[in-house]
C-alpha positions in Angstrom: -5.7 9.0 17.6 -2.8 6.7 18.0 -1.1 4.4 15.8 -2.6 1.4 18.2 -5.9 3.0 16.9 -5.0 2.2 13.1 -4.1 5.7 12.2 -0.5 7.0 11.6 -1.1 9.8 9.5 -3.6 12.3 9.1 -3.7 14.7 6.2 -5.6 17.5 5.8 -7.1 19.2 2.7 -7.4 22.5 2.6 -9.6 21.8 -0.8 -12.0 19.3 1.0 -11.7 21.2 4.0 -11.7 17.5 5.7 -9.0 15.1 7.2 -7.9 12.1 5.8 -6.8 9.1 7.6 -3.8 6.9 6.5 -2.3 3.9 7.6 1.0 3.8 6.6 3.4 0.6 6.3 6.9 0.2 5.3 9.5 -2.3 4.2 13.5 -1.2 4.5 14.2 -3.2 0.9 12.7 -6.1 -1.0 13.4 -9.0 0.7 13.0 -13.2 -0.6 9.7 -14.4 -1.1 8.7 -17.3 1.4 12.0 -16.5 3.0 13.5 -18.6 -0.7 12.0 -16.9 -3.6 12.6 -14.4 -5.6 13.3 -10.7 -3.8 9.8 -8.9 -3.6 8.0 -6.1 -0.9 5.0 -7.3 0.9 2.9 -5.8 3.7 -0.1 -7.1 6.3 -2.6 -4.7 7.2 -6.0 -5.4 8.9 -9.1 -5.6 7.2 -11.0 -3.6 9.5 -8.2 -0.5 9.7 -10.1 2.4 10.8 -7.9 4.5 8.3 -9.4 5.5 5.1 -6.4 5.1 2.4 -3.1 3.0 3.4 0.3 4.2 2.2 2.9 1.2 1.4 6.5 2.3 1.5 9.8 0.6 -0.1 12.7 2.7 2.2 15.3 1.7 0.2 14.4 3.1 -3.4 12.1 6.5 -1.3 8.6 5.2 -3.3 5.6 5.0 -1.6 1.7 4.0 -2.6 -1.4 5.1 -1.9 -4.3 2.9 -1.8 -8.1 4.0 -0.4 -10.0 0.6 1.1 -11.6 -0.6 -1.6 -8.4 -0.6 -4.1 -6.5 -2.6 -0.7 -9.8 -4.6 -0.9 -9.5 -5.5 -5.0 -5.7 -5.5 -5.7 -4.2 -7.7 -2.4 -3.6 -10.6 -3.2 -4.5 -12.3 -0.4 -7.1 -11.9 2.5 -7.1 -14.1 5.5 -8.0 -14.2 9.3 -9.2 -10.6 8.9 -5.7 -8.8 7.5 -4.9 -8.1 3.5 -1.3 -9.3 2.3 -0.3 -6.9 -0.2 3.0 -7.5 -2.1 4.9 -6.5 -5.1 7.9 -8.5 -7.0 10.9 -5.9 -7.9 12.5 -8.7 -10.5 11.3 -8.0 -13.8 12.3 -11.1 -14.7 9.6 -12.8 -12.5 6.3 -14.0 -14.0 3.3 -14.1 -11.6 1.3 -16.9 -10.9 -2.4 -16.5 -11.1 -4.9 -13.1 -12.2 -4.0 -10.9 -9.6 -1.5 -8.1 -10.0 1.9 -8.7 -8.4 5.0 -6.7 -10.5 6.1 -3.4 -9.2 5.1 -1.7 -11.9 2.1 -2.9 -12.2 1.3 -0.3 -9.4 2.7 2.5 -10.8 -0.7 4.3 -11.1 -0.5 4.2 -7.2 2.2 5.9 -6.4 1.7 8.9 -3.6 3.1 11.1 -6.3 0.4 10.3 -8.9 -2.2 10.3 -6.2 -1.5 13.3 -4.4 -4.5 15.5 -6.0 -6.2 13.1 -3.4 -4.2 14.6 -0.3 -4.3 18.2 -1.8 -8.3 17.9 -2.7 -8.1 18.0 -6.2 -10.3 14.8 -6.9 
């Protein structure tokens, strides 16, 4: 597969004794909101992304997460014309508008290094 195909990564699990397709997407460093606001990490990624899990990656502080479709599907906090826009605020001084989950560390549970039992075949 190629990335035009949706897939960047593939790992394999010796465990599951299957592959497991990621799409991964990456910011350098937080960046304003809206161009304006406040600094923040945000990423696109199609709705119908043949990859099973999708990795979202902040360069400039090494952190990544790790998402399977139907966490994408729940926590984005938007969904139009077919793609998910995922983003995080780094300010802890920010307070998020509406229900959904927008702080940094409100995704802490997601981080690769919580989730990697998932790439190993522990869960």
């Amino acid at each position: 597969m190629t990335t035009d195909a949706g897939v960047d990564l593939v790992a394999f699990s010796a465990a599951s004794q299957r592959a497991i397709t990621i799409q991964v997407k990456a910011n350098d460093a937080p960046k304003p909101g809206g161009g304006k606001g406040k600094l923040a990490l945000d990423w696109w990624i199609s709705g119908d992304c043949p990859s099973e899990r999708a990795a979202f990656v902040d360069v400039s502080t090494d952190r990544a997460w790790l998402l399977s479709k139907a966490e994408l599907a729940a926590l984005a906090q938007q969904h139009s014309s077919g793609r998910y826009h995922f983003y995080m605020d780094v300010d802890p001084a920010v307070r998020p508008r509406g229900a959904k989950l927008a702080m940094q560390d409100d995704f802490n549970d997601h981080l690769v290094e919580r989730k990697a039992q998932i790439l190993v075949g522990a869960r």
